[in-house]
Backbone bond lengths (Angstrom), bond angles and torsions (degrees), N, CA, C in turn:
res aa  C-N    CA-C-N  psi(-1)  N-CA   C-N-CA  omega(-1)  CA-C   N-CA-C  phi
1 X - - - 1.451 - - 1.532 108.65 -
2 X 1.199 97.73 133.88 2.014 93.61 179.75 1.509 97.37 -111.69
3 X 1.340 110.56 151.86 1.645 131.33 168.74 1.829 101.72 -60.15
4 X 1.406 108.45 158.79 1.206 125.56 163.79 1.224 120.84 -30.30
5 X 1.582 97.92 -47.69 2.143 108.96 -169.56 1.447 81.73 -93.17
6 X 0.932 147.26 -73.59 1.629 133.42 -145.62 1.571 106.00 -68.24
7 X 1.472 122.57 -2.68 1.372 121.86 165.33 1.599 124.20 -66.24
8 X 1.943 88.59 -57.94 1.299 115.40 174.07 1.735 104.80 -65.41
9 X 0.906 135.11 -55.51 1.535 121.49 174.74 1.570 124.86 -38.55
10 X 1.216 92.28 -32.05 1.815 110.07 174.81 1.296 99.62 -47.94
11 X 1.599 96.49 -73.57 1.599 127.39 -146.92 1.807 93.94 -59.10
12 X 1.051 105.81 -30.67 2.060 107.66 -164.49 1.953 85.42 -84.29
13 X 1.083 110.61 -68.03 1.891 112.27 167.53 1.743 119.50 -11.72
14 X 1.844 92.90 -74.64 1.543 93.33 163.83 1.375 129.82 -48.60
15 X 1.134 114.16 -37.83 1.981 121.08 -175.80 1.459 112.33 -63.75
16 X 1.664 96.74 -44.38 1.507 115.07 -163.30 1.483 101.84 -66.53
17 X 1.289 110.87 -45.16 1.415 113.91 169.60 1.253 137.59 -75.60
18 X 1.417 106.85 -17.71 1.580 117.27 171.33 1.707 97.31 -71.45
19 X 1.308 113.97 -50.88 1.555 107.94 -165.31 1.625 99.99 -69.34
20 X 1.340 131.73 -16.69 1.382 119.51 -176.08 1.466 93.88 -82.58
21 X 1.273 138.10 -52.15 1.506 145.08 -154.90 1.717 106.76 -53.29
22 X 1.925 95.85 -56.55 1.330 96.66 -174.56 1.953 105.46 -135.73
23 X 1.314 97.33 93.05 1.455 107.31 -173.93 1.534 104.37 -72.31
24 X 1.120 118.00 141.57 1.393 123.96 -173.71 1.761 105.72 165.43
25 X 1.920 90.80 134.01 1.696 79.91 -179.50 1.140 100.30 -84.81
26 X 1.396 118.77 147.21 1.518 134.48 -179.75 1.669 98.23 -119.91
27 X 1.644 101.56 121.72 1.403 140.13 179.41 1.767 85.41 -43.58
28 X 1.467 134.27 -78.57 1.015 122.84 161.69 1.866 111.70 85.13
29 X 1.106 94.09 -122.62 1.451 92.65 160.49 0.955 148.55 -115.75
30 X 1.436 110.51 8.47 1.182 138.07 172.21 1.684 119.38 -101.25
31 X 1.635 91.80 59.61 1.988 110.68 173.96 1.201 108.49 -66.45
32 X 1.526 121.99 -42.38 1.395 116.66 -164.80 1.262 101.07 108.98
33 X 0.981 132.28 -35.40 1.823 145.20 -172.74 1.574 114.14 -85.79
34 X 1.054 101.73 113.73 1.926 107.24 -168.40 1.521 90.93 -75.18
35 X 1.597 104.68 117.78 1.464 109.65 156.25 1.455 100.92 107.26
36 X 1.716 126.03 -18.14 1.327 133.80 134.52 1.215 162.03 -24.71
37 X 1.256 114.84 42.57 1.609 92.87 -166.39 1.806 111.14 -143.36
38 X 1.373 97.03 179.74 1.612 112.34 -160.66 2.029 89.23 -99.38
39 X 1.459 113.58 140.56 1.202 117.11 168.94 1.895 114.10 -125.35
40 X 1.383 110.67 153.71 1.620 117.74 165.96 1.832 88.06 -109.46
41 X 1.461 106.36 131.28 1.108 105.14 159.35 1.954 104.51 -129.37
42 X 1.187 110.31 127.15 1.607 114.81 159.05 1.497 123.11 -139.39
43 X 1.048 89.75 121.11 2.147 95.39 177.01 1.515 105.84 -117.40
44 X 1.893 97.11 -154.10 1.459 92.71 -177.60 1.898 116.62 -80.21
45 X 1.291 112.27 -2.58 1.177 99.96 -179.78 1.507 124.36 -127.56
46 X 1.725 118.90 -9.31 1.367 118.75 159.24 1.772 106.93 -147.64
47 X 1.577 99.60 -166.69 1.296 113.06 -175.97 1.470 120.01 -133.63
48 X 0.838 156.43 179.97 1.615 150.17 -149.47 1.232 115.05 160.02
49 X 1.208 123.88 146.81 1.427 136.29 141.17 1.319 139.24 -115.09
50 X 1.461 147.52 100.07 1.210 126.53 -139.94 1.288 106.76 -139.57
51 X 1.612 113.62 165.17 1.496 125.12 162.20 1.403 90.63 -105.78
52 X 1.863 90.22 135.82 1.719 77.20 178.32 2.141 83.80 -129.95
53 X 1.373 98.95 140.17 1.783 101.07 159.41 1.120 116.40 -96.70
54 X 2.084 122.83 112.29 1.057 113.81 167.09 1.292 123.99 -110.53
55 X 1.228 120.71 23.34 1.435 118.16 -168.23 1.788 115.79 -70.90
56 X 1.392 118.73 -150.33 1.858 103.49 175.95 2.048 84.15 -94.66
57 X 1.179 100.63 175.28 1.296 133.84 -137.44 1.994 90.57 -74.32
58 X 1.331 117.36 -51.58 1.769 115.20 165.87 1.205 89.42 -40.20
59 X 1.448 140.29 -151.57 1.435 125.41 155.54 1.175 118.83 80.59
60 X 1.357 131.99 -93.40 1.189 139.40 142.40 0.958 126.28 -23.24
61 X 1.270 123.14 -64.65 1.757 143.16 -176.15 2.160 101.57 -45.12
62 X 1.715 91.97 -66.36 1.262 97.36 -166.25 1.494 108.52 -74.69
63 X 1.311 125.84 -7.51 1.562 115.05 169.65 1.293 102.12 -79.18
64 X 1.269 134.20 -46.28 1.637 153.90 -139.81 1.832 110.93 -76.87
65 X 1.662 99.36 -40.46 1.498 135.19 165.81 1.702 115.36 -48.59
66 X 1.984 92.77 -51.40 1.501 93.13 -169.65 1.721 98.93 -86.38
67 X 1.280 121.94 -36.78 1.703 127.67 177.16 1.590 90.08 -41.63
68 X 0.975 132.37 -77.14 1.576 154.27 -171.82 1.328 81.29 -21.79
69 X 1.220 124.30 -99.30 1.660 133.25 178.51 1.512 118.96 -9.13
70 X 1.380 110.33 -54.58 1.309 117.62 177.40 1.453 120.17 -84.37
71 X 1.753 109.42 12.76 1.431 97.48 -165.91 1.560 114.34 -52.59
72 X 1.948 104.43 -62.99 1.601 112.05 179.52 1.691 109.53 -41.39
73 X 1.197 147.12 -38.31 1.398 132.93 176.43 1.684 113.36 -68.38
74 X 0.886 115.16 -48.80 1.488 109.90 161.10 1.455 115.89 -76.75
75 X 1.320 164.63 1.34 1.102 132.05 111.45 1.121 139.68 -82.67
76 X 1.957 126.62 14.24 0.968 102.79 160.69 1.571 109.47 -108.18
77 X 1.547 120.45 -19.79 1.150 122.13 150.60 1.449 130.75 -70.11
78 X 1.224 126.27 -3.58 1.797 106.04 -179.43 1.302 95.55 -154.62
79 X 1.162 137.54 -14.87 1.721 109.57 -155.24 1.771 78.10 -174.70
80 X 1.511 120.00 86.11 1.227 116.93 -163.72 2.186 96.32 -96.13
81 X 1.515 95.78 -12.31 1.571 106.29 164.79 1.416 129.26 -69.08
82 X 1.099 115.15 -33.78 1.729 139.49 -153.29 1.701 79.88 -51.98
83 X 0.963 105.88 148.83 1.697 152.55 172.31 1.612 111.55 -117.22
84 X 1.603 114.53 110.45 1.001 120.94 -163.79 1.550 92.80 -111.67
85 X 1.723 132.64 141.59 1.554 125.07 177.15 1.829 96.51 -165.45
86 X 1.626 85.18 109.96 1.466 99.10 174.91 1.591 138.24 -33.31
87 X 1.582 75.32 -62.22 1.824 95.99 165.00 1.422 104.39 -130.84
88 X 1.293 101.87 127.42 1.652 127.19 -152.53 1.725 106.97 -131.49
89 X 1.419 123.66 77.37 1.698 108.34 -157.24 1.893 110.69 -93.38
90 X 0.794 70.71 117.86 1.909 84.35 -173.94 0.930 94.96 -71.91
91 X 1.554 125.44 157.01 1.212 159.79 -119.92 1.858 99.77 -89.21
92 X 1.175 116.61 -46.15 1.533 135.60 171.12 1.486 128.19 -74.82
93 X 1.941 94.81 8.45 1.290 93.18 149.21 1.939 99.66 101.47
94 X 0.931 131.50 -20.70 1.454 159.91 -167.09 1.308 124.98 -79.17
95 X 1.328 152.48 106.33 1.139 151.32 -147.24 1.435 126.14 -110.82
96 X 1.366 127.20 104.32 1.965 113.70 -145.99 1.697 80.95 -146.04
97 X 1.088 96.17 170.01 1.395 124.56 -171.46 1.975 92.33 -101.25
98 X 1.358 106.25 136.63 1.742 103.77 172.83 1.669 108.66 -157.99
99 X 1.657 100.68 138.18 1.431 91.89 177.07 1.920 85.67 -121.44
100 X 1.021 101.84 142.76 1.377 119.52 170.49 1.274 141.45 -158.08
101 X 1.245 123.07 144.04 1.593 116.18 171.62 1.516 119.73 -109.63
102 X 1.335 102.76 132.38 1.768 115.38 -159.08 2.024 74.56 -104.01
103 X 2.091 77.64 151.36 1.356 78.37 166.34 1.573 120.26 -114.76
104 X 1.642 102.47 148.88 1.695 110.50 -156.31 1.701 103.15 -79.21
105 X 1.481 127.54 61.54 0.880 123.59 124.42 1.226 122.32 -140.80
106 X 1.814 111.66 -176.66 1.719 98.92 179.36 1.837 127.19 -77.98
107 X 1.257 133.61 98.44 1.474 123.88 158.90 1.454 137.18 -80.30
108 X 1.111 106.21 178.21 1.290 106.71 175.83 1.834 107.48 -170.08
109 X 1.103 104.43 119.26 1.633 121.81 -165.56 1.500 112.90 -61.72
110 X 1.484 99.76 -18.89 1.788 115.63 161.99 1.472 115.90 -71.83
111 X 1.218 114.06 -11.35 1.685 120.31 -150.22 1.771 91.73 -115.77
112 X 1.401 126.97 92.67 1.219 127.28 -169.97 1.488 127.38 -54.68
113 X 1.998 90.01 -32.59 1.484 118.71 -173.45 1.659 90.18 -57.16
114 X 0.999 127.70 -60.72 1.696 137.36 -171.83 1.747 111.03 -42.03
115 X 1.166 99.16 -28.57 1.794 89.05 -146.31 2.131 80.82 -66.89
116 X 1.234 117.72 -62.87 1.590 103.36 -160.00 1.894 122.38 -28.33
117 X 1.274 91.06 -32.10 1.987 102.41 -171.42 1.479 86.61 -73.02
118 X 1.368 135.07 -70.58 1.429 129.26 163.62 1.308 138.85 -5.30
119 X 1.370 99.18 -77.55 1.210 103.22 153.42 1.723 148.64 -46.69
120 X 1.864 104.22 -24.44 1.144 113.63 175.53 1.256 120.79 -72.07
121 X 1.724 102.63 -38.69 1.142 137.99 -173.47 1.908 108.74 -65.85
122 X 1.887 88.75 -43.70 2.136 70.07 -177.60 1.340 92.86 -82.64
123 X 1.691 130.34 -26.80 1.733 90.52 160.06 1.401 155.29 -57.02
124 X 1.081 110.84 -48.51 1.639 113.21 136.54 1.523 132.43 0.35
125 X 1.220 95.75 -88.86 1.361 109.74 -161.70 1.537 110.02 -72.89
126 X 1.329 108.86 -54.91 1.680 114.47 153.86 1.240 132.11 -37.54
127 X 1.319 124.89 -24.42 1.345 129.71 167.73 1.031 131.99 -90.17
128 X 2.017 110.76 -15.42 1.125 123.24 141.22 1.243 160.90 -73.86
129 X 1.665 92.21 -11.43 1.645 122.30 171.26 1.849 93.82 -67.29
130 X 1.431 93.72 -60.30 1.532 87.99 -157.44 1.706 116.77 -74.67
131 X 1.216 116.63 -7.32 1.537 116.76 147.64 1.312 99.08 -46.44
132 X 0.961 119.47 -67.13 1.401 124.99 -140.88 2.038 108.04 -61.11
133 X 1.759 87.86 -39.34 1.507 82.65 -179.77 1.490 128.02 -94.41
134 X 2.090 99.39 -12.46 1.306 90.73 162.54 1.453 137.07 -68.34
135 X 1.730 98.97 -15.62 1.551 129.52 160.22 1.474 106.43 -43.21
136 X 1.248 126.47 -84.15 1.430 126.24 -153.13 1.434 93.25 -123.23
137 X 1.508 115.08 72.62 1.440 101.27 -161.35 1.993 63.71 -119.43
138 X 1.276 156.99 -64.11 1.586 121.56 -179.44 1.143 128.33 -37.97
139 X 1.582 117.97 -34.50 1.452 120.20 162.96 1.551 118.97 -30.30
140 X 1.643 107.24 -61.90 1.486 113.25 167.36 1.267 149.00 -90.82
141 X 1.225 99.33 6.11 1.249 105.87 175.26 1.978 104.07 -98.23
142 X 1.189 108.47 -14.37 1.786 110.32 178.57 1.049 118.28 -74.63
């Protein structure tokens, strides 16, 4: 079991090292699109990469509509895993639209041995989201 601070030291460790390993600006959250954006999520028990829609619910709807459209090109061209879920409620209780791909094994951001597969993995998959949206990124934004 780790303390509060020796969690968070991890968690800043892993980042620090992910951004040294594989430097690259990542589109991320900075789409341009209010309520848009690309996420890394890792804790103690999985890993992810996601589009998540948080804007109010119009918003949502009409980005969520055009993703919908594009599902078959993004899974059979880029992300043939992605997990698509309308209403998706994060942990704080909050209700957002998210398409993502978790990765199919077990981690844990405490578990050091883990972080390299992680790391390959949010490169990966992240680099394929954002093909994907610099691809049909007028598609969604119209």
């Amino acid at each position: 079991m780790f303390s509060k601070e020796e969690s968070r030291l991890l968690r800043q460790e892993f980042w620090t090292s992910y951004g040294k390993s594989f430097p690259r600006k990542w589109i991320l959250y900075d789409t341009k699109l209010k309520g848009f954006s690309f996420k890394f999520h890792f804790d103690t028990k999985s890993a992810l990469v996601a589009l998540d829609l948080e804007d109010d619910l119009e918003s949502r709807i009409k980005f969520w509509e055009k993703l919908v459209s594009l599902k078959s090109i993004l899974t059979d061209e880029y992300l043939p895993e992605a997990i698509y879920e309308e209403a998706y409620i994060l942990e704080i209780g909050k209700e957002i639209s998210r398409i993502y791909v978790l990765l199919d094994q077990k981690v844990s951001i405490h578990n050091k041995n883990n972080w390299r597969d992680v790391m390959v993995f949010f490169n990966e998959k992240m680099a394929l989201f954002e093909a994907f949206f610099e691809e049909y990124r007028e598609v969604i934004e119209d």
